[in-house]
LOKE-482776 format. One record per atom (N, C-alpha, C): atom name; y, z, x. Coordinates in Angstrom, 1 decimal. Example, Ala and Ser with C-alpha at 12.3 -4.5 7.8 and 13.67 -1.06 7.14 Angstrom:
<atoms>
atom tiza:N&py:-5.7&pz:7.8&px:13.2
atom tiza:CA&py:-4.5&pz:7.8&px:12.3
atom tiza:C&py:-3.3&pz:7.8&px:13.2
atom tiza:N&py:-2.2&pz:7.1&px:12.8
atom tiza:CA&py:-1.1&pz:7.1&px:13.7
atom tiza:C&py:0.0&pz:7.9&px:12.9
</atoms>
This chain:
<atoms>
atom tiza:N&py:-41.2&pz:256.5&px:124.4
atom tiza:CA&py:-42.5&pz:256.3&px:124.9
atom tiza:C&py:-43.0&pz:254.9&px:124.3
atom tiza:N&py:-43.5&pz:254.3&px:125.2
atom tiza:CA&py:-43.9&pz:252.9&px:124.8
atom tiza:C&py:-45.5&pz:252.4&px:124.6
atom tiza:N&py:-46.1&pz:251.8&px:124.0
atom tiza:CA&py:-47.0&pz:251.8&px:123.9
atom tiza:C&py:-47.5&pz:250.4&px:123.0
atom tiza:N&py:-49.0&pz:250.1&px:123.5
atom tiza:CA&py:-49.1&pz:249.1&px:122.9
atom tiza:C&py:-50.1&pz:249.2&px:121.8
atom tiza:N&py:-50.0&pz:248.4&px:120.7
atom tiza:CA&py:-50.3&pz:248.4&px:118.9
atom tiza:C&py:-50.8&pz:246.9&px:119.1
atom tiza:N&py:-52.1&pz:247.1&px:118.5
atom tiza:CA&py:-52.9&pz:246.0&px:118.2
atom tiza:C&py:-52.9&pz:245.8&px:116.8
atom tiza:N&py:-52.7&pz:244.5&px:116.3
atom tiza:CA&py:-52.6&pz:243.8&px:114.7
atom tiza:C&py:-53.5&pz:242.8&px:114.4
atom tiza:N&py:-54.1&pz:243.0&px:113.3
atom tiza:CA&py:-55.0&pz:241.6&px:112.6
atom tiza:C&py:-54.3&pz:241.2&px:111.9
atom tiza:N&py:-54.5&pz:239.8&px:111.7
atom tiza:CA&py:-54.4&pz:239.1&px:110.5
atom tiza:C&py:-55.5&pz:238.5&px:110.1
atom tiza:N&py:-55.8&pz:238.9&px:109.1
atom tiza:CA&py:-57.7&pz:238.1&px:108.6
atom tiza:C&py:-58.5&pz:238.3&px:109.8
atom tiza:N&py:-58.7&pz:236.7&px:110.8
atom tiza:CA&py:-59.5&pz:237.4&px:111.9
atom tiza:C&py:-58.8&pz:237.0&px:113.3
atom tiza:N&py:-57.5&pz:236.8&px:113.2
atom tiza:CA&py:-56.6&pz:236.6&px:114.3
atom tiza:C&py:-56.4&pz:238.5&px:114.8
atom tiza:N&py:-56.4&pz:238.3&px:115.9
atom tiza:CA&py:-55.7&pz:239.9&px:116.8
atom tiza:C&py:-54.5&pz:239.2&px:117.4
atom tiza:N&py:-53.6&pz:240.1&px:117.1
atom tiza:CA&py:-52.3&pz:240.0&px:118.5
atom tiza:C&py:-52.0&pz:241.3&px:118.6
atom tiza:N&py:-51.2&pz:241.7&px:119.8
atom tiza:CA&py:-50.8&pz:242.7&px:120.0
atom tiza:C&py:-48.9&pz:242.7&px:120.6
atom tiza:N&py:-48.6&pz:243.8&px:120.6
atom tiza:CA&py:-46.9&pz:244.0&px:120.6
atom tiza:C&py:-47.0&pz:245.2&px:121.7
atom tiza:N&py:-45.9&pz:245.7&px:122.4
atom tiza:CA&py:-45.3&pz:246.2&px:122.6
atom tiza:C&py:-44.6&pz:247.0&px:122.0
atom tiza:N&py:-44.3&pz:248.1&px:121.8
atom tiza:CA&py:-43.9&pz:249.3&px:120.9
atom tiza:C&py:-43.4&pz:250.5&px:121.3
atom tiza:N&py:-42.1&pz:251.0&px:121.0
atom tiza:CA&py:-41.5&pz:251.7&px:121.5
atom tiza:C&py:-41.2&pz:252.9&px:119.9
atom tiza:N&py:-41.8&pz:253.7&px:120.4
atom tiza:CA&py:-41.5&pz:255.2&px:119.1
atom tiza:C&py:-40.4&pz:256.2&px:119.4
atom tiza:N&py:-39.7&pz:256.9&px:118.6
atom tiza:CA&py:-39.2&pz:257.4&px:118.5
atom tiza:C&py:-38.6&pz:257.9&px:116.8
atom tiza:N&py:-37.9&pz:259.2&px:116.7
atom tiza:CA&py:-37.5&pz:259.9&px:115.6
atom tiza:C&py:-35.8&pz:259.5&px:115.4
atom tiza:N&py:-35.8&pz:259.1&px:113.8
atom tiza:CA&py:-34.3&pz:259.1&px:113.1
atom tiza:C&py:-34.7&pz:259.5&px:112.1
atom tiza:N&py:-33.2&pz:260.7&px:112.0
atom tiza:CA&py:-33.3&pz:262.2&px:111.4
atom tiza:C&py:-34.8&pz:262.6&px:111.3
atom tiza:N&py:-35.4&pz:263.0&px:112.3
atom tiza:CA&py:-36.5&pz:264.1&px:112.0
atom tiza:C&py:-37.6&pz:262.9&px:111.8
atom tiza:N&py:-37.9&pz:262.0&px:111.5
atom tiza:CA&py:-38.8&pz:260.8&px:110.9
atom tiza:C&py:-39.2&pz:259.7&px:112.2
atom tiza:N&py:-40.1&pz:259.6&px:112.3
atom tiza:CA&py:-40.9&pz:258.9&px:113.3
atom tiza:C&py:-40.6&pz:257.0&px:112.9
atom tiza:N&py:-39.9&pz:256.7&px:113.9
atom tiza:CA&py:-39.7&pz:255.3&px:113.9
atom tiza:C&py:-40.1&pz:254.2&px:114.8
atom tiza:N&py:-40.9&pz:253.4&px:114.6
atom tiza:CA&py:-41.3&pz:252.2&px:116.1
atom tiza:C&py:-40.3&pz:251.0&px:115.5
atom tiza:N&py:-40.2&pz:250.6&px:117.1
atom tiza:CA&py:-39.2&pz:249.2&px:117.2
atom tiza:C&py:-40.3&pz:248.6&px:117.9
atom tiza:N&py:-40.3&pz:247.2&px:118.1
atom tiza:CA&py:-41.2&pz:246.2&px:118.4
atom tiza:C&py:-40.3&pz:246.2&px:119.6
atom tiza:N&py:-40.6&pz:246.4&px:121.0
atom tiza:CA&py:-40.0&pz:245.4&px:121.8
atom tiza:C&py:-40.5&pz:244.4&px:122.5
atom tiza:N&py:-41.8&pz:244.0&px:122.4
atom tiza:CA&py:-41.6&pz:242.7&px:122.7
atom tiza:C&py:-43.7&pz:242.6&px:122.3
atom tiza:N&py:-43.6&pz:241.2&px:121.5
atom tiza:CA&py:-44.8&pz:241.0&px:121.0
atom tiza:C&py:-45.4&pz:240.2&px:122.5
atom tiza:N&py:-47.0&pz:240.7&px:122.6
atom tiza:CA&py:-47.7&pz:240.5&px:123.7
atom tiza:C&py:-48.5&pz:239.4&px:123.2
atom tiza:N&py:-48.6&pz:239.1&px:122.1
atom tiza:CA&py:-49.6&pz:237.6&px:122.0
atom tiza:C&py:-50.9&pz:238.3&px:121.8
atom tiza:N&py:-51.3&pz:237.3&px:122.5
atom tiza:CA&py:-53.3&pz:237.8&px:122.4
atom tiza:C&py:-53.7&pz:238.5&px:124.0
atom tiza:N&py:-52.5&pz:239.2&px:124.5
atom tiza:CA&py:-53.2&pz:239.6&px:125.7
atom tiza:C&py:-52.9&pz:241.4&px:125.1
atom tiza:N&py:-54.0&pz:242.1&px:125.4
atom tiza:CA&py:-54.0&pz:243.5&px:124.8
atom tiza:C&py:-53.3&pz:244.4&px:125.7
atom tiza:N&py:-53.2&pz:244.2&px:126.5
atom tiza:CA&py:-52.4&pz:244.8&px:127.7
atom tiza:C&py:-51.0&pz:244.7&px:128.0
atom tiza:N&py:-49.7&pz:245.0&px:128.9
atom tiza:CA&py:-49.0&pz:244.7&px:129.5
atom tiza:C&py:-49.3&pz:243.9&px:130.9
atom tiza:N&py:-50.6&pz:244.6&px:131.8
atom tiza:CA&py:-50.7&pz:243.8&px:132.9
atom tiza:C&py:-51.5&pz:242.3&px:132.6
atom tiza:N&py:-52.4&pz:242.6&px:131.1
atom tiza:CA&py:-52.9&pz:240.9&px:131.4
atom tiza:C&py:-51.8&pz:240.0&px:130.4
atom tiza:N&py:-50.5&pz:240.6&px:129.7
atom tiza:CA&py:-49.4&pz:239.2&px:129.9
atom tiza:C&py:-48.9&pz:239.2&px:131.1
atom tiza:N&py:-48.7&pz:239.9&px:131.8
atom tiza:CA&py:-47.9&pz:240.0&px:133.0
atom tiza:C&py:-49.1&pz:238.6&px:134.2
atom tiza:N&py:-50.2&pz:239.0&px:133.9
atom tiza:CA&py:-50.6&pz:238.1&px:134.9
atom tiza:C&py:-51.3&pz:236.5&px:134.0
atom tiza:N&py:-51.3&pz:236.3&px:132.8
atom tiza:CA&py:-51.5&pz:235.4&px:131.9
atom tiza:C&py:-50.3&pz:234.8&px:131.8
atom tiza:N&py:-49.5&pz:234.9&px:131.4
atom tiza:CA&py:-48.2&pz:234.0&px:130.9
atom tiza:C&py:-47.8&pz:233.5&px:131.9
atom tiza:N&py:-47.8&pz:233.6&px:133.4
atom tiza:CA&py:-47.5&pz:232.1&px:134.4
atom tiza:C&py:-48.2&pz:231.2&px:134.1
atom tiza:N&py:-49.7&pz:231.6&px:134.2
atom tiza:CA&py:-50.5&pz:230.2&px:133.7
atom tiza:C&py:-50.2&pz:229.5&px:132.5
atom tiza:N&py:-50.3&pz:230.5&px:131.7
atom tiza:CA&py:-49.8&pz:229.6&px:130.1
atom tiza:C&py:-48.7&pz:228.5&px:130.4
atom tiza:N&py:-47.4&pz:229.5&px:131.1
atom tiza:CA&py:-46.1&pz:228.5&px:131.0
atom tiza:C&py:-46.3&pz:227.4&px:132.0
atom tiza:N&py:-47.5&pz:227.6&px:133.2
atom tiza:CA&py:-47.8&pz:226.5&px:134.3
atom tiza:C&py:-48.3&pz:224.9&px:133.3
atom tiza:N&py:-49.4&pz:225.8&px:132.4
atom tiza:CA&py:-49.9&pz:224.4&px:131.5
atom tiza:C&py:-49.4&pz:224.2&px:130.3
atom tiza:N&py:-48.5&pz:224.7&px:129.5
atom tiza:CA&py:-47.5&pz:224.2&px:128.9
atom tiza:C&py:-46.4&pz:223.1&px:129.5
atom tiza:N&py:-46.0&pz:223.3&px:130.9
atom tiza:CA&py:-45.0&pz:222.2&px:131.7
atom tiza:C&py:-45.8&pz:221.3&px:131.9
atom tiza:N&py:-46.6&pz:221.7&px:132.2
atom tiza:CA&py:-47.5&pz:220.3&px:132.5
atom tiza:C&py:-48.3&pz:219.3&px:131.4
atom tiza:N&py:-48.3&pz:220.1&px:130.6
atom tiza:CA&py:-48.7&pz:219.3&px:129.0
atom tiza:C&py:-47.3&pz:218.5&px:128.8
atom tiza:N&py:-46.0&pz:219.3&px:129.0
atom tiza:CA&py:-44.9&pz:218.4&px:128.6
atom tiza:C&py:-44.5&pz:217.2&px:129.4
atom tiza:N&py:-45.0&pz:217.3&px:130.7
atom tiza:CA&py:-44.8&pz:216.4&px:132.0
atom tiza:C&py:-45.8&pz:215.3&px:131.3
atom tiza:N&py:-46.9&pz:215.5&px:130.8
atom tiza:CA&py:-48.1&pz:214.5&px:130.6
atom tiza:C&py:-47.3&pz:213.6&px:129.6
atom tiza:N&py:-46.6&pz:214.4&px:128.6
atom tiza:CA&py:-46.3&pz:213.8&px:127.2
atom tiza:C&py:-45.1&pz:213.2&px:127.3
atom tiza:N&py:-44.5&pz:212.9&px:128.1
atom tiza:CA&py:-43.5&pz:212.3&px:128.5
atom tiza:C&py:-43.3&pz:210.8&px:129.3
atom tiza:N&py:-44.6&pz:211.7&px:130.2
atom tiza:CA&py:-44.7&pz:210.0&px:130.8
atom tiza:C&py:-45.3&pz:208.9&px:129.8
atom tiza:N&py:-46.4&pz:209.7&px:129.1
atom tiza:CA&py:-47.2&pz:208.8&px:128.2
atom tiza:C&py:-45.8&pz:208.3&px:127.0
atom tiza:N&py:-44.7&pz:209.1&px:126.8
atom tiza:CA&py:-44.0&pz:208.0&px:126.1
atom tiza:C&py:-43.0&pz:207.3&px:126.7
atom tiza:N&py:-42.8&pz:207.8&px:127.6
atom tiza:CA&py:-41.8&pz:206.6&px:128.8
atom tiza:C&py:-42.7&pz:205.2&px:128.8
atom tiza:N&py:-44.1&pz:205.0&px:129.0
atom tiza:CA&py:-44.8&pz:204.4&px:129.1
atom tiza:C&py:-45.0&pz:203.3&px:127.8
atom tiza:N&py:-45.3&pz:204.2&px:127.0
atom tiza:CA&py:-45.6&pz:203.3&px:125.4
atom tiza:C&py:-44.3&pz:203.1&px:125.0
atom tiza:N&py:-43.0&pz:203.3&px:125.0
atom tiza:CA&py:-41.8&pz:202.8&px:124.4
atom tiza:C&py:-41.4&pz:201.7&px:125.3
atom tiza:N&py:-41.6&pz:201.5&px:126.8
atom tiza:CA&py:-41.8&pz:200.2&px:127.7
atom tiza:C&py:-42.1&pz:199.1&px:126.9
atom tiza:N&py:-43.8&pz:199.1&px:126.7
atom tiza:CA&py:-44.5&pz:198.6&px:125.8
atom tiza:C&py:-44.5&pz:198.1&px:124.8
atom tiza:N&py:-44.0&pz:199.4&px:123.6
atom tiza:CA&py:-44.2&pz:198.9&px:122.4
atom tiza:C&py:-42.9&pz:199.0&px:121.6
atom tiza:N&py:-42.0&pz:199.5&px:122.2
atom tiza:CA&py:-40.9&pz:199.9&px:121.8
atom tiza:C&py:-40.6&pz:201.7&px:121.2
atom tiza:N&py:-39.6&pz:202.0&px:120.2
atom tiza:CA&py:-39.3&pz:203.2&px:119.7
atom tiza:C&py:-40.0&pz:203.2&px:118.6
atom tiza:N&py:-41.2&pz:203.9&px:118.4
atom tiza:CA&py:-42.1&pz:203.3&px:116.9
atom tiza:C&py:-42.1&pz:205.1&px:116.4
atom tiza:N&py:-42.3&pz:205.4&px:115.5
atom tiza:CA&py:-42.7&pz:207.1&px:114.5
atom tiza:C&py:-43.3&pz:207.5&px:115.4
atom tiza:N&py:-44.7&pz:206.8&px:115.7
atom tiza:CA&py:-45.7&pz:207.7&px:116.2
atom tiza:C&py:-45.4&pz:207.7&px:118.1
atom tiza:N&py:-44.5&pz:207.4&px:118.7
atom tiza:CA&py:-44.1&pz:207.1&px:119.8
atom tiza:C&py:-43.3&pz:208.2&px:120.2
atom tiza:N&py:-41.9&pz:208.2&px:119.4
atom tiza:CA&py:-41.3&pz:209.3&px:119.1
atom tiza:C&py:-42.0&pz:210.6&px:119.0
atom tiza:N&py:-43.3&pz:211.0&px:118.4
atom tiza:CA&py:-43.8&pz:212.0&px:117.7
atom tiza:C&py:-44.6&pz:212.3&px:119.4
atom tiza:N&py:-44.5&pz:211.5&px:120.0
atom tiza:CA&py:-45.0&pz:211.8&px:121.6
atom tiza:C&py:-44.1&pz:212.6&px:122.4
atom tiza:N&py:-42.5&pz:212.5&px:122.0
atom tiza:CA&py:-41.7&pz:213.1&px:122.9
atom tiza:C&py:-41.6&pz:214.2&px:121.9
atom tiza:N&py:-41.3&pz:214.2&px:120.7
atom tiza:CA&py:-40.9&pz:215.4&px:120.3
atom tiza:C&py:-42.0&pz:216.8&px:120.8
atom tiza:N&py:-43.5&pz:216.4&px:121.1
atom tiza:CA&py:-44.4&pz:216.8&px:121.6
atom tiza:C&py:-43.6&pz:217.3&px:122.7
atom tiza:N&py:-43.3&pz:216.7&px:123.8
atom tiza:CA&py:-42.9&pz:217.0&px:124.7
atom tiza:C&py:-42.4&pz:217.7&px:124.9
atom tiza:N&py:-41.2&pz:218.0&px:124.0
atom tiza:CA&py:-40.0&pz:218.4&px:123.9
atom tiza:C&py:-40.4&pz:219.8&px:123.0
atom tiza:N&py:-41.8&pz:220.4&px:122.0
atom tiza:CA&py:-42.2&pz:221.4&px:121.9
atom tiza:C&py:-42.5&pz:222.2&px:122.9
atom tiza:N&py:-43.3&pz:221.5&px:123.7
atom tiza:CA&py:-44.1&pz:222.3&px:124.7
atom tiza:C&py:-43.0&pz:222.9&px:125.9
atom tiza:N&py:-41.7&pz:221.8&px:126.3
atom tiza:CA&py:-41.0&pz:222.5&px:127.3
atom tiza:C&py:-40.5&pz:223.6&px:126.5
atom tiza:N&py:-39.8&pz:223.8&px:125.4
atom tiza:CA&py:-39.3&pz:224.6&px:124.3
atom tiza:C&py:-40.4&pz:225.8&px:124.5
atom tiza:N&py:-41.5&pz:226.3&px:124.6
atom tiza:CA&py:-42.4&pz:226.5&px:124.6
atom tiza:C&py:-42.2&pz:227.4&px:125.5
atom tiza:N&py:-42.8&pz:226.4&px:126.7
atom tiza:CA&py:-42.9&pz:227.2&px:128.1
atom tiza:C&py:-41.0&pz:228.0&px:128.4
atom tiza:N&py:-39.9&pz:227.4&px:127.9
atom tiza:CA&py:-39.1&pz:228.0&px:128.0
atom tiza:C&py:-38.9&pz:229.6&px:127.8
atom tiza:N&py:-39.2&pz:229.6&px:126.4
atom tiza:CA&py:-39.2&pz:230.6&px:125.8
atom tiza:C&py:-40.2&pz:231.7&px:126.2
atom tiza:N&py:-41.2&pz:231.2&px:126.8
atom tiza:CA&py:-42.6&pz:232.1&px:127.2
atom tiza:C&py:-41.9&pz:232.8&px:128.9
atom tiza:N&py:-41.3&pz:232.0&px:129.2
atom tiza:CA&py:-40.8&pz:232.4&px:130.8
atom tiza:C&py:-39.6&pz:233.2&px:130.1
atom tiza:N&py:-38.7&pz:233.2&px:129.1
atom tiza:CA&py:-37.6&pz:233.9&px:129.0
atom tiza:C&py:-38.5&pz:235.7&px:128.6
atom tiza:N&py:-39.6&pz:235.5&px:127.6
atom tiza:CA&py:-40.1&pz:236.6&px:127.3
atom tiza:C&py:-40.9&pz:237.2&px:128.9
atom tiza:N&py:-41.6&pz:236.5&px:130.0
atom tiza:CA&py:-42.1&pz:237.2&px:130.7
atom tiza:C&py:-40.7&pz:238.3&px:131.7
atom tiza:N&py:-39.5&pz:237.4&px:131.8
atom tiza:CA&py:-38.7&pz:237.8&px:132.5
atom tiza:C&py:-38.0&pz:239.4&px:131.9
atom tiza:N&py:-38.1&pz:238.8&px:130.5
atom tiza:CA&py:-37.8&pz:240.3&px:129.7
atom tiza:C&py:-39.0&pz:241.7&px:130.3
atom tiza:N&py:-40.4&pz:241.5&px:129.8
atom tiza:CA&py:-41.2&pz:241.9&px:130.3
atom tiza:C&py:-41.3&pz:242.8&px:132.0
atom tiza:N&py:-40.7&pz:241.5&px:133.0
atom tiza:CA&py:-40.7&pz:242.3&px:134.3
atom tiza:C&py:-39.5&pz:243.2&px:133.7
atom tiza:N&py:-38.6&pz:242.7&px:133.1
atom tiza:CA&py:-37.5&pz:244.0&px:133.4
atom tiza:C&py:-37.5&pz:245.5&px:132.6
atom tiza:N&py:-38.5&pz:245.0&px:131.8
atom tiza:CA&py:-39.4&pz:246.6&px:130.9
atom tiza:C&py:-40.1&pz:247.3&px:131.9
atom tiza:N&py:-40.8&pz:246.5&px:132.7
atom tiza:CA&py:-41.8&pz:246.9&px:133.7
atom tiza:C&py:-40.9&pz:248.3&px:134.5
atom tiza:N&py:-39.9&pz:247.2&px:135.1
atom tiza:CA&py:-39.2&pz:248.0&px:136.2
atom tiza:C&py:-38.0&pz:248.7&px:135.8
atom tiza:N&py:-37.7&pz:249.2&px:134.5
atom tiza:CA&py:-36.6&pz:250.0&px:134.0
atom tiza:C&py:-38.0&pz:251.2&px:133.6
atom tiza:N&py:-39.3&pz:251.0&px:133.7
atom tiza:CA&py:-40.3&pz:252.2&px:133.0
atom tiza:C&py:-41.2&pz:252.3&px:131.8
atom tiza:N&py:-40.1&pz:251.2&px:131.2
atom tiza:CA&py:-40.1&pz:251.4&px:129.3
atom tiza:C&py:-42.0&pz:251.0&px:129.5
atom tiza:N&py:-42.3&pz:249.7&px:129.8
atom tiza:CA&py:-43.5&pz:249.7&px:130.1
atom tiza:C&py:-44.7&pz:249.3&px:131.1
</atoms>
């Protein structure tokens, strides 16, 4: 049975995904898949396209702007520190689209 578990930290909320069950006789949860700050399954399900829509697009921004400034000014720290940007945010949206795909396939195996 799956269910979802809401967590604080100080005054941050996130919530998880949680699956219970018993080893020997004793009540055990596994995390299967943390939801972020959406309290639900259906509002990540309908949240994380957008998120990973403006995460690509934050990385598309941050790219051009250092294609642009390395033209310009050359390969400088804080130039660099533009792509590595870039290169967070696709990292980012990757990972966020690998967790939603997990997600649909929880959805449609039941788990949740």
């Amino acid at each position: 049975m799956a269910f979802v578990r809401e967590k604080k930290v100080k005054r941050y909320r996130y919530y998880q995904l949680v699956e219970s069950h018993r080893v020997d006789g004793k009540p055990r949860q596994k995390v299967l898949m943390h939801l972020s700050k959406h309290p639900t399954v259906d509002a990540a399900l309908a949240g994380w396209p957008k998120e990973i829509s403006s995460l690509r697009r934050l990385a598309r921004q941050h790219s051009k702007r250092y294609e642009f400034l390395s033209k310009e000014f050359g390969n400088t720290r804080s130039i660099r520190y533009i792509q590595e940007c870039a290169d967070s945010a696709t990292q980012q949206a990757d990972d966020l689209q690998a967790r939603l795909k997990k997600l649909h396939s929880l959805r449609k195996d039941g788990v949740a």
